[in-house]
The first five atom37 places (N, CA, C, CB, O) and aatype in JSON, in Angstrom:
{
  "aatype": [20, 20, 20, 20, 20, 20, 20, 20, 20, 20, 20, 20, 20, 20, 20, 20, 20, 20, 20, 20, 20, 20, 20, 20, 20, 20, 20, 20, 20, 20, 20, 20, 20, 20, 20, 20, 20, 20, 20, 20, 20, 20, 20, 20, 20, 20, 20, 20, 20, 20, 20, 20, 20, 20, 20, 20, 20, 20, 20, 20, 20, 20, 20, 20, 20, 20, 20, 20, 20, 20, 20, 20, 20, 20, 20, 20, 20, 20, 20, 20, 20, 20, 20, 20, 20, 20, 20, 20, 20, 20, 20, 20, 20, 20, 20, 20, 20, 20, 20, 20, 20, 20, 20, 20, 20, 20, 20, 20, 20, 20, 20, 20, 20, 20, 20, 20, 20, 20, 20, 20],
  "atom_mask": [
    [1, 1, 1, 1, 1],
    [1, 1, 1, 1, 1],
    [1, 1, 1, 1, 1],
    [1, 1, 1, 1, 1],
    [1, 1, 1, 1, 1],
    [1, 1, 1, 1, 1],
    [1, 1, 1, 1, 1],
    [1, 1, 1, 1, 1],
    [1, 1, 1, 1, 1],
    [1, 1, 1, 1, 1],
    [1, 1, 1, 1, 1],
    [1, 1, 1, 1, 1],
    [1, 1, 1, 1, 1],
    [1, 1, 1, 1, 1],
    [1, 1, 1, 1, 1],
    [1, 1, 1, 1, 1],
    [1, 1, 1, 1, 1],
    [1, 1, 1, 1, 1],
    [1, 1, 1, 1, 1],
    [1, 1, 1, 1, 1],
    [1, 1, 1, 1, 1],
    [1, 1, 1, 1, 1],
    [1, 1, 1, 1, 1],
    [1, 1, 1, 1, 1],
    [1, 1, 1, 1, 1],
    [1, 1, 1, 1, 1],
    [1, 1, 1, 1, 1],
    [1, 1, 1, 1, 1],
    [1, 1, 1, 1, 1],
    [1, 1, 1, 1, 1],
    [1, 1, 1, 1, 1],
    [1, 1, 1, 1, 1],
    [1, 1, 1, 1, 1],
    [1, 1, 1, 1, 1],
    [1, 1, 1, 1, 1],
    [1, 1, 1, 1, 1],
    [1, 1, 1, 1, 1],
    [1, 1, 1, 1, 1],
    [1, 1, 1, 1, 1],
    [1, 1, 1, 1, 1],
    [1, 1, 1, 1, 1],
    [1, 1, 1, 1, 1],
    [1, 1, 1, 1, 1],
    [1, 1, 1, 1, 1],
    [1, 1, 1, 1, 1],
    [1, 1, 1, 1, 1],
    [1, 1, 1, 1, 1],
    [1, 1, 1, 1, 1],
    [1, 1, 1, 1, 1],
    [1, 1, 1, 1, 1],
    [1, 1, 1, 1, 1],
    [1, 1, 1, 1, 1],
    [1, 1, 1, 1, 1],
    [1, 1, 1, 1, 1],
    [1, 1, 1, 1, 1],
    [1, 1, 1, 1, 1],
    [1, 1, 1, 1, 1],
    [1, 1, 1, 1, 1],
    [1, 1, 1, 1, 1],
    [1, 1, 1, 1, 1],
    [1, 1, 1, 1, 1],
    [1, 1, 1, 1, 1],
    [1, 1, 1, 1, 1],
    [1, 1, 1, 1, 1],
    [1, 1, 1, 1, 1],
    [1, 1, 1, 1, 1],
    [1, 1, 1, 1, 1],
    [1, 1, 1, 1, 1],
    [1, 1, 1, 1, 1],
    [1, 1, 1, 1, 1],
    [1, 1, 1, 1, 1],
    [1, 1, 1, 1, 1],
    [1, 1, 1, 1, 1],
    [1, 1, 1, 1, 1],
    [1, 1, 1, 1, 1],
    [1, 1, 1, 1, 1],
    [1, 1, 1, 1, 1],
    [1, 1, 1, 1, 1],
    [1, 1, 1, 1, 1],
    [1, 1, 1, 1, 1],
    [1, 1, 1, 1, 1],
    [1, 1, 1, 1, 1],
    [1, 1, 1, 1, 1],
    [1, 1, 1, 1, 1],
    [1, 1, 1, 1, 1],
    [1, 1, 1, 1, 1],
    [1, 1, 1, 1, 1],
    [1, 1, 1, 1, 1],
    [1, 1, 1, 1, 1],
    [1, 1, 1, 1, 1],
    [1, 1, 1, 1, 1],
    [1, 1, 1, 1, 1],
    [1, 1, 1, 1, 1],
    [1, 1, 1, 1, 1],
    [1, 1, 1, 1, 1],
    [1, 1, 1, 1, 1],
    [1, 1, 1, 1, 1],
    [1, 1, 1, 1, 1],
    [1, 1, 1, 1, 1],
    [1, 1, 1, 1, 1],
    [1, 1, 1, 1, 1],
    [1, 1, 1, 1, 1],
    [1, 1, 1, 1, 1],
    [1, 1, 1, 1, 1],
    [1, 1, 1, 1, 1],
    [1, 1, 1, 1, 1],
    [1, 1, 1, 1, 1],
    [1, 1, 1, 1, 1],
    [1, 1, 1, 1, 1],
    [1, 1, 1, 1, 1],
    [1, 1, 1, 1, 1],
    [1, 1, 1, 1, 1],
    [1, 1, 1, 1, 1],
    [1, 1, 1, 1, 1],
    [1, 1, 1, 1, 1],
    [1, 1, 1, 1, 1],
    [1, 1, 1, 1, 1],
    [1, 1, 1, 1, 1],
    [1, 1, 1, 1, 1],
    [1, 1, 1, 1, 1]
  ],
  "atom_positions": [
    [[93.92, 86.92, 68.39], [93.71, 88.26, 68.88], [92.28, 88.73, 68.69], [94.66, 89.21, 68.2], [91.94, 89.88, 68.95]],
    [[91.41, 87.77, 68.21], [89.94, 88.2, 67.89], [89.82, 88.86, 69.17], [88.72, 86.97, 67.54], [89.73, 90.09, 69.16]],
    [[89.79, 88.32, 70.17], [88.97, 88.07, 71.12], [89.01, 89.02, 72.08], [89.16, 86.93, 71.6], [88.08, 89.24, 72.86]],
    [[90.43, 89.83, 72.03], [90.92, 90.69, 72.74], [89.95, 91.99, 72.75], [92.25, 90.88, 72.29], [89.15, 91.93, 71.81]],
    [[89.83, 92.87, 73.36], [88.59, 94.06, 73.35], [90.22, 95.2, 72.63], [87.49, 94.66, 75.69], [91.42, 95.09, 72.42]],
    [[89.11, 96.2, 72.53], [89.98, 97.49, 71.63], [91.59, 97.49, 73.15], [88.45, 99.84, 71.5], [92.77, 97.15, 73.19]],
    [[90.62, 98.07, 74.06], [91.81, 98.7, 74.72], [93.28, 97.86, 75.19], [91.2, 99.29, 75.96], [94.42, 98.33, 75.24]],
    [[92.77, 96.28, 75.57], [94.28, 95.49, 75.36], [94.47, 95.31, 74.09], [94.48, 94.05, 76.0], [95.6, 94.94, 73.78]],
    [[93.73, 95.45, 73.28], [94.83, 95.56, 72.1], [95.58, 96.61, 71.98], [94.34, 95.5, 70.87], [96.69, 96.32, 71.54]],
    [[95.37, 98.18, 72.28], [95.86, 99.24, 72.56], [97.15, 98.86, 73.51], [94.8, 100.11, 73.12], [98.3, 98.81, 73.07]],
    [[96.88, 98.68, 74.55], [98.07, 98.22, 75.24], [98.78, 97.63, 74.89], [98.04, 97.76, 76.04], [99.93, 98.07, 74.96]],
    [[98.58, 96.26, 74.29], [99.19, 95.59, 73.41], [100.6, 95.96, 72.6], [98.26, 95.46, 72.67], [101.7, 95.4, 72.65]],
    [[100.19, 97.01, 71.89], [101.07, 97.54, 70.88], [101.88, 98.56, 71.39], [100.37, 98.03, 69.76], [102.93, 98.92, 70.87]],
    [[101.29, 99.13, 72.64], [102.03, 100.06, 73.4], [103.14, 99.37, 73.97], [101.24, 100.72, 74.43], [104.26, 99.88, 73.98]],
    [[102.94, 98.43, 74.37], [104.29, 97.48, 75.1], [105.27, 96.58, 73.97], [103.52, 96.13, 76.28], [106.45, 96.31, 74.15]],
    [[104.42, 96.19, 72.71], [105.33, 96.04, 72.06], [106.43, 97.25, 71.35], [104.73, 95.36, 71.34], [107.6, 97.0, 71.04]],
    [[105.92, 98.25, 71.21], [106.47, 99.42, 71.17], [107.51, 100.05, 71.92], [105.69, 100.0, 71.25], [108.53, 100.56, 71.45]],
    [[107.07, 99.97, 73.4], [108.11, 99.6, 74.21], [109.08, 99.23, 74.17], [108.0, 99.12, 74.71], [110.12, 99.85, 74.36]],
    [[108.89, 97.7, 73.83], [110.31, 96.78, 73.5], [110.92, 97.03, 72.04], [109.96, 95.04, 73.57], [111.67, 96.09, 71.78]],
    [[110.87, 97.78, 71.2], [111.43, 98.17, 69.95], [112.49, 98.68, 70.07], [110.78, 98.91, 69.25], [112.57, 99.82, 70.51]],
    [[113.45, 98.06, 69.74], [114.94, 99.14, 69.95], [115.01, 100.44, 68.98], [116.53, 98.19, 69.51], [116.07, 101.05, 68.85]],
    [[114.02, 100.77, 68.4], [114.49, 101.87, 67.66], [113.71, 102.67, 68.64], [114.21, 101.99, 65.99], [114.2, 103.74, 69.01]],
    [[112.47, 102.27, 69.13], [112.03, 103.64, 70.53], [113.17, 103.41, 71.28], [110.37, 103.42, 71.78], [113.73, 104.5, 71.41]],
    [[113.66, 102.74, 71.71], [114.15, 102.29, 72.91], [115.51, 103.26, 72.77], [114.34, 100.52, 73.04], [116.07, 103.8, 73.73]],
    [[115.88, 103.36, 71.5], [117.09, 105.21, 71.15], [117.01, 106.05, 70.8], [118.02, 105.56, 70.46], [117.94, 106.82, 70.54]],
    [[115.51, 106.28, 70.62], [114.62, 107.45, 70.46], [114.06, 108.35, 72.51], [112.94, 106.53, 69.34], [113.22, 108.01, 73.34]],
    [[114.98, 109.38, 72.47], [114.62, 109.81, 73.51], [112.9, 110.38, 73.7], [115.64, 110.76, 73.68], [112.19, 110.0, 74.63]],
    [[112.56, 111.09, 72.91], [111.0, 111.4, 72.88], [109.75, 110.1, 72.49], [110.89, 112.63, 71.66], [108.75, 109.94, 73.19]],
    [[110.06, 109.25, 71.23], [109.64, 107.62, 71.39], [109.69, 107.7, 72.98], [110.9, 106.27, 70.59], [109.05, 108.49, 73.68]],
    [[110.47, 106.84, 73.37], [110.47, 106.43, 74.83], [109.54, 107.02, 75.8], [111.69, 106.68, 75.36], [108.59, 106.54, 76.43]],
    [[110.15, 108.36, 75.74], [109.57, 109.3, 76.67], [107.69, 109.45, 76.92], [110.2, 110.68, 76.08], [107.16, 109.69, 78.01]],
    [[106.83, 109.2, 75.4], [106.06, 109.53, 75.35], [104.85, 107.94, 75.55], [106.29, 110.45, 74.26], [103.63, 107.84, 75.48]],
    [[105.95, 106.95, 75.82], [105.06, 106.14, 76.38], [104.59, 106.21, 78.12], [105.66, 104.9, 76.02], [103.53, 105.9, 78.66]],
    [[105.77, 106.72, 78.64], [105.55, 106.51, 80.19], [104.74, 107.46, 80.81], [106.81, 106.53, 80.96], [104.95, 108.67, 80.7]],
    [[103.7, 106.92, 81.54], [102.72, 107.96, 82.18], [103.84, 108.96, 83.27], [101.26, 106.96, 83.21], [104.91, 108.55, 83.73]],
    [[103.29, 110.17, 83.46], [104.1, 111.15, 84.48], [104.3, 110.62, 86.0], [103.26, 112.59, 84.6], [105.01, 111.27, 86.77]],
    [[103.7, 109.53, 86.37], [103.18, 109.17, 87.51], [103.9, 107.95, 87.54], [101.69, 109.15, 87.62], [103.73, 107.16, 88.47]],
    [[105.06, 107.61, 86.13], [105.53, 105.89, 86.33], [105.89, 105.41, 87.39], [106.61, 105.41, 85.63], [106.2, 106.45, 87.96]],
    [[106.07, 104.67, 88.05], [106.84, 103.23, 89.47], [106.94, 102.32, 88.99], [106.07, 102.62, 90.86], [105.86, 101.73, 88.88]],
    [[107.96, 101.71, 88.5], [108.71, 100.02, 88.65], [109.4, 99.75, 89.32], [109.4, 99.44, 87.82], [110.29, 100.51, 89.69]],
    [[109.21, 98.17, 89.88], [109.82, 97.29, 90.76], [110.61, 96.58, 89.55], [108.75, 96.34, 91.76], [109.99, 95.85, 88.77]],
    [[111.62, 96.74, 89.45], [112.77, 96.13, 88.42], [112.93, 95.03, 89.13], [114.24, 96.94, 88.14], [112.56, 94.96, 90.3]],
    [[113.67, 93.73, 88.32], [113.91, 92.56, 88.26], [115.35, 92.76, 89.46], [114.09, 92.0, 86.57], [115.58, 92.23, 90.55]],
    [[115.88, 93.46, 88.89], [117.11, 93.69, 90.04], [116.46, 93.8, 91.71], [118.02, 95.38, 89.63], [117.01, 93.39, 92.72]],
    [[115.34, 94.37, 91.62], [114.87, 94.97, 92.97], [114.73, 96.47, 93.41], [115.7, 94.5, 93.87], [114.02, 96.82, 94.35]],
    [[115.57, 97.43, 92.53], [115.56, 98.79, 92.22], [114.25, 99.61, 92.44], [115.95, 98.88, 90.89], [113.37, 98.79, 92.15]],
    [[113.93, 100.22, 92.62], [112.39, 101.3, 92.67], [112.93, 101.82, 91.53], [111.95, 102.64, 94.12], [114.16, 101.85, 91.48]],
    [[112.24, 102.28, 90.5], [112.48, 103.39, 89.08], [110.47, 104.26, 89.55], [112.68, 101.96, 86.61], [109.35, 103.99, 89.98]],
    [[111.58, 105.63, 88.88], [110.31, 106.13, 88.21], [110.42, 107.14, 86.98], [109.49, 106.84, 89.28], [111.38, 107.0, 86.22]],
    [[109.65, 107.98, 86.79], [109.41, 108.26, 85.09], [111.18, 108.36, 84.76], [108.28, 110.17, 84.6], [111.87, 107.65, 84.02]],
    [[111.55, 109.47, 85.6], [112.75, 110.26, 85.04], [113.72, 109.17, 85.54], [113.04, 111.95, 85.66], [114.66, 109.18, 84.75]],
    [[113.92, 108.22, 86.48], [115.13, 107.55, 86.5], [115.41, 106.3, 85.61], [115.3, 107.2, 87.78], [116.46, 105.67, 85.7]],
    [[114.38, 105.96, 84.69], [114.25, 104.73, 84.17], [114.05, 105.42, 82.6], [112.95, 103.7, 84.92], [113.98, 104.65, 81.65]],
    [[113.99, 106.54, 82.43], [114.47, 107.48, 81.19], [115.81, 107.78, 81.03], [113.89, 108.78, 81.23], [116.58, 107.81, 80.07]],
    [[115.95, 108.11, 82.78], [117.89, 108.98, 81.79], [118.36, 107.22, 82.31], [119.48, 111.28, 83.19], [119.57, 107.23, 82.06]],
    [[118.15, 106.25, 82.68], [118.94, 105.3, 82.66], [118.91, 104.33, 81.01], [118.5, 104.51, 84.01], [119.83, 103.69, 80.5]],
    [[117.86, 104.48, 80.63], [117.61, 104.03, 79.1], [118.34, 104.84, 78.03], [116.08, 104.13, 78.73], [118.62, 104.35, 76.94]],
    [[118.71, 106.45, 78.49], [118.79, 107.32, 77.25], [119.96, 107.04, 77.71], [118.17, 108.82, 76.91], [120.48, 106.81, 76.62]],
    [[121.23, 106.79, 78.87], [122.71, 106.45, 78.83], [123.26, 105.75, 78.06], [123.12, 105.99, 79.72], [124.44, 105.87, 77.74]],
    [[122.35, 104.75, 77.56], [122.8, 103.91, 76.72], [123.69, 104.58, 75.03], [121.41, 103.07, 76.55], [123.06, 105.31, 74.27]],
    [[125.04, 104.19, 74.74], [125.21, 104.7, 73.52], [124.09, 104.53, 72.4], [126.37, 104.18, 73.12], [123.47, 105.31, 71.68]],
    [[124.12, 102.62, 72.65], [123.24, 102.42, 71.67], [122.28, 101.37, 72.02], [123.91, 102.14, 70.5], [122.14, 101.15, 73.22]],
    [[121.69, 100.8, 71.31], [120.46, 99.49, 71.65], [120.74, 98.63, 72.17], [119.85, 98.79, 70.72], [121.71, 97.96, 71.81]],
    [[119.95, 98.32, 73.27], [120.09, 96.66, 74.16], [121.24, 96.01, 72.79], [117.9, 95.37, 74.35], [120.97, 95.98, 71.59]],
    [[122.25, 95.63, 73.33], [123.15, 94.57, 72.83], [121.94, 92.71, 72.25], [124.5, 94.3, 74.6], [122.1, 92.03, 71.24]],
    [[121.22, 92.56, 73.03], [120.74, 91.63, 73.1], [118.73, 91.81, 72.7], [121.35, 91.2, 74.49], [117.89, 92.18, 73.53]],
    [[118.52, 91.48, 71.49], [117.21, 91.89, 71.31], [115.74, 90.47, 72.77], [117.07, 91.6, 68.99], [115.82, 89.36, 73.28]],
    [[114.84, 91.48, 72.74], [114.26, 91.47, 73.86], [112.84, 90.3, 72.98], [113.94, 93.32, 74.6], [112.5, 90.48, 71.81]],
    [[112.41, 89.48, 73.66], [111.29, 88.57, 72.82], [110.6, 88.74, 74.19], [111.68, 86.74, 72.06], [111.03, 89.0, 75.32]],
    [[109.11, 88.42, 73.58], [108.15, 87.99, 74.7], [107.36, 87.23, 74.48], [107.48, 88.8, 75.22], [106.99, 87.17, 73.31]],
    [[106.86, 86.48, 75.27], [105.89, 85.41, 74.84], [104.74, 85.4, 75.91], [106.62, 83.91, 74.73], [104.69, 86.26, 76.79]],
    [[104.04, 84.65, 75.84], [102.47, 84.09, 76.59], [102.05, 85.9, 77.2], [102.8, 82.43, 78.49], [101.74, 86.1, 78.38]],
    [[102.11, 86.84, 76.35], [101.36, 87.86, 76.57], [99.9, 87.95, 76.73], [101.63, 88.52, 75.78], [99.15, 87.75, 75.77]],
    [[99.38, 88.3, 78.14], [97.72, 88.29, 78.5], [96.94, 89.65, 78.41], [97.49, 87.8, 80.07], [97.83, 90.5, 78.33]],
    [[96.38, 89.95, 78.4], [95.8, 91.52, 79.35], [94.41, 91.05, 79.31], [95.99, 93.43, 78.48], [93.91, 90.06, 78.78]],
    [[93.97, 91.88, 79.92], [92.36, 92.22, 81.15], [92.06, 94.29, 81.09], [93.09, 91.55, 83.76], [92.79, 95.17, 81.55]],
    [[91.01, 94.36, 80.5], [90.67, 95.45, 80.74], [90.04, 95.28, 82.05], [89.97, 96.0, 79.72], [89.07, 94.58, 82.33]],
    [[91.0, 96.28, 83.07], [90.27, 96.81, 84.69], [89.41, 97.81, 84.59], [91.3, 97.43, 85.82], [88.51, 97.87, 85.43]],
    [[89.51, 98.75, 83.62], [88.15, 99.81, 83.79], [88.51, 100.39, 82.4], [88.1, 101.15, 85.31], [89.48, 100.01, 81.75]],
    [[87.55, 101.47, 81.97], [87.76, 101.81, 80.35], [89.04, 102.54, 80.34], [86.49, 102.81, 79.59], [89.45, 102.82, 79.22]],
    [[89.81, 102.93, 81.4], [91.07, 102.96, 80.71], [92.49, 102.34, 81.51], [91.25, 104.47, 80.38], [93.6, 102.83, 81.3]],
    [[92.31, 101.5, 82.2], [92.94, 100.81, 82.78], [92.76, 99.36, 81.83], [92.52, 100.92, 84.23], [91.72, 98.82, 81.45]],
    [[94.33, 98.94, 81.6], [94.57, 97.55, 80.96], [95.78, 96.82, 82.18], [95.3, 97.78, 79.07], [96.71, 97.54, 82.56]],
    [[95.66, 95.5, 82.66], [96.96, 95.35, 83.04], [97.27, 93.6, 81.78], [97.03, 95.19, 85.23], [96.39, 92.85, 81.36]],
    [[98.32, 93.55, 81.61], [99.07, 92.55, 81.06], [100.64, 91.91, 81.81], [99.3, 93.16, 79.7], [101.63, 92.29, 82.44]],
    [[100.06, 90.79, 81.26], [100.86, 89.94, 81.79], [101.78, 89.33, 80.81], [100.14, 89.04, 82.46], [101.25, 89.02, 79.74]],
    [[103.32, 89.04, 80.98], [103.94, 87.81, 79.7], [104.9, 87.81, 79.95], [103.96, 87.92, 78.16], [104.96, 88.61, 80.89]],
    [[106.46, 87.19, 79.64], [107.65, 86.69, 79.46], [108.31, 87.84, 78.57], [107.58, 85.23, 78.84], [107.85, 88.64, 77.74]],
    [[109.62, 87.58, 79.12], [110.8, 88.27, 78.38], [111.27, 87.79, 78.56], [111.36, 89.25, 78.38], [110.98, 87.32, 79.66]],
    [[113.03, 86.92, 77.69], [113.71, 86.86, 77.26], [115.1, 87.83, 76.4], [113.06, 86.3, 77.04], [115.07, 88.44, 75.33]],
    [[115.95, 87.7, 77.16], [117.09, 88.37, 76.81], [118.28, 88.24, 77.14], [116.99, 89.28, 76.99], [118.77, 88.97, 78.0]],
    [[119.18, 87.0, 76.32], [120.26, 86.47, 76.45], [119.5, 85.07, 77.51], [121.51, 87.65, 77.07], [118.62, 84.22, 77.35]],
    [[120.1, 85.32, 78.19], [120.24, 84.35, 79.62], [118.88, 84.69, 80.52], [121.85, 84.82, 80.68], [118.19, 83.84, 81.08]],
    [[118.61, 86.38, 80.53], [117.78, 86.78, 81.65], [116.45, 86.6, 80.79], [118.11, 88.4, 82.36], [116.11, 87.02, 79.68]],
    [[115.66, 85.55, 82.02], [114.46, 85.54, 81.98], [113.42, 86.44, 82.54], [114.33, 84.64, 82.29], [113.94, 86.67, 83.63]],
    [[112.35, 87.07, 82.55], [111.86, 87.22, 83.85], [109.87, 87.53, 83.33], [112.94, 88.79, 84.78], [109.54, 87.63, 82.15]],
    [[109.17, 87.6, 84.12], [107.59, 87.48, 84.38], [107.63, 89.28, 84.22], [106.93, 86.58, 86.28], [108.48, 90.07, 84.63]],
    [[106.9, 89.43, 83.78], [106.12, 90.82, 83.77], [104.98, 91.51, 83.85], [106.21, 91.19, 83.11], [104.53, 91.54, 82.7]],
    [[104.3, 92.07, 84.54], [103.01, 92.93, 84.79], [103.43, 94.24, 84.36], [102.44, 92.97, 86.36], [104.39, 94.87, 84.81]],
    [[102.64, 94.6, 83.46], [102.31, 95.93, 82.96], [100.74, 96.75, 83.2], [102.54, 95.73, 81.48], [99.7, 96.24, 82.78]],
    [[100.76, 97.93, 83.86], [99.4, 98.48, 84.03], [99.58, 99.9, 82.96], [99.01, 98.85, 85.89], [100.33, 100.85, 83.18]],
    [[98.83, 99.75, 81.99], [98.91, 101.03, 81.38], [97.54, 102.19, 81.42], [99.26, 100.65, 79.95], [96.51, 101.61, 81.78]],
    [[97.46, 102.8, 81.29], [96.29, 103.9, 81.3], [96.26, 104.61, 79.88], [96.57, 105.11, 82.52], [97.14, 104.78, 79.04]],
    [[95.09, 104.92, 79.92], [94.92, 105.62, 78.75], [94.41, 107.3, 79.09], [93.81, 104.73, 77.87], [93.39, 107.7, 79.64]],
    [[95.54, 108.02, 78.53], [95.92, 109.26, 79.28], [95.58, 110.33, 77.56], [98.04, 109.15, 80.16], [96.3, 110.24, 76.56]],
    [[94.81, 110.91, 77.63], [94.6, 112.25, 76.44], [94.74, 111.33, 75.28], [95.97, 113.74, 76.38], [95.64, 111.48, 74.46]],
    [[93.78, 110.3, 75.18], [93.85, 109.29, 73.65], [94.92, 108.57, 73.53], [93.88, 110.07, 72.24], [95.17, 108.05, 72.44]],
    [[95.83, 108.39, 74.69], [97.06, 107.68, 74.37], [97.7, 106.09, 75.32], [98.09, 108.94, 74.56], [98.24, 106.29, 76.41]],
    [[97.64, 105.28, 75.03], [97.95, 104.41, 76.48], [99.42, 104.44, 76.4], [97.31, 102.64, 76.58], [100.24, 104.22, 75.51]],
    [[99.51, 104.91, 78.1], [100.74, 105.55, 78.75], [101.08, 104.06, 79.51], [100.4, 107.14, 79.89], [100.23, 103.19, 79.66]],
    [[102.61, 103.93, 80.0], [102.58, 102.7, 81.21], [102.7, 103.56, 82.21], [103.81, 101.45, 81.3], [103.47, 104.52, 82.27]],
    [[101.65, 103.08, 83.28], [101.42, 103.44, 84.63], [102.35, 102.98, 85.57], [100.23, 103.03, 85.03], [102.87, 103.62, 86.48]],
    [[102.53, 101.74, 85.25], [103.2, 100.84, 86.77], [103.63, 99.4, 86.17], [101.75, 100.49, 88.29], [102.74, 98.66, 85.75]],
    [[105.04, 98.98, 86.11], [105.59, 97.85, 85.58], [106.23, 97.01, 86.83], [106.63, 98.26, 84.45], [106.83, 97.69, 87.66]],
    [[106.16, 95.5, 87.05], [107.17, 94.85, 87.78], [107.59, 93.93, 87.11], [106.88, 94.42, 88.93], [107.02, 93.67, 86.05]],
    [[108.53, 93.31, 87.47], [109.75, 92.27, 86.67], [110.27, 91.47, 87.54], [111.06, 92.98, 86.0], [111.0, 92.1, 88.31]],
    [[110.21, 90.02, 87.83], [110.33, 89.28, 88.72], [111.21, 88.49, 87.41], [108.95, 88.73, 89.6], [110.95, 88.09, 86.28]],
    [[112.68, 88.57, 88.55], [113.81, 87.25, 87.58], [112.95, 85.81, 87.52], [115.68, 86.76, 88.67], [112.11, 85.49, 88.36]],
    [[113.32, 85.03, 86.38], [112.63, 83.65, 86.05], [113.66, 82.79, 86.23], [112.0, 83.46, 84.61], [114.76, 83.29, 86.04]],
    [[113.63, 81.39, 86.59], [114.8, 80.38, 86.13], [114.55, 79.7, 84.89], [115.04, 79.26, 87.16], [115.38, 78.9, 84.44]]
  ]
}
């Protein structure tokens, strides 16, 4: 991680944060990662944005049944507050590729824009 500049490392931790099941049943946690402006292309194929990919996370009684790993995580600072990253998830059976674009919004990196392409 030397090598990485401040702001993907910022991102970095924002997405691992992300994947934490204790944000992940924390309605305000959650809430306060996603920029106001979110769009994901889900693995299913779905369009999400801020509020539908919130109250679909906060339905949950409780935590992903199945904890979430990632591996070969990349990022690229695009401009001083633009990061996008790249890496793997794992969960149960479902694989899939991920792009994350986060911004850095009032000192904070927010996710801007996520897609999720199923893996074999």
């Amino acid at each position: 991680m030397t090598d990485l500049t401040e702001a993907v490392h910022g991102a970095m931790e924002a997405e691992f944060r992300l994947l934490d099941p204790m944000v992940r049943s924390s309605p305000q946690l959650l809430a306060d990662l996603f920029h106001p402006e979110y769009l994901e292309f889900g693995t299913s194929g779905r369009r999400w944005d801020r509020a539908s990919i919130l109250a679909t996370l906060m339905a949950r009684d409780v935590p992903a049944p199945r904890p979430i790993t990632t591996s070969e995580m990349k990022g690229v600072q695009l401009a001083p507050d633009v990061v996008h990253l790249t890496f793997e998830t794992e969960s149960g059976a479902h694989r899939a590729h991920r792009s994350s674009l986060w911004r850095l919004t009032n000192g904070n990196w927010l996710l801007y824009f996520h897609q999720g392409t199923r893996a074999q």
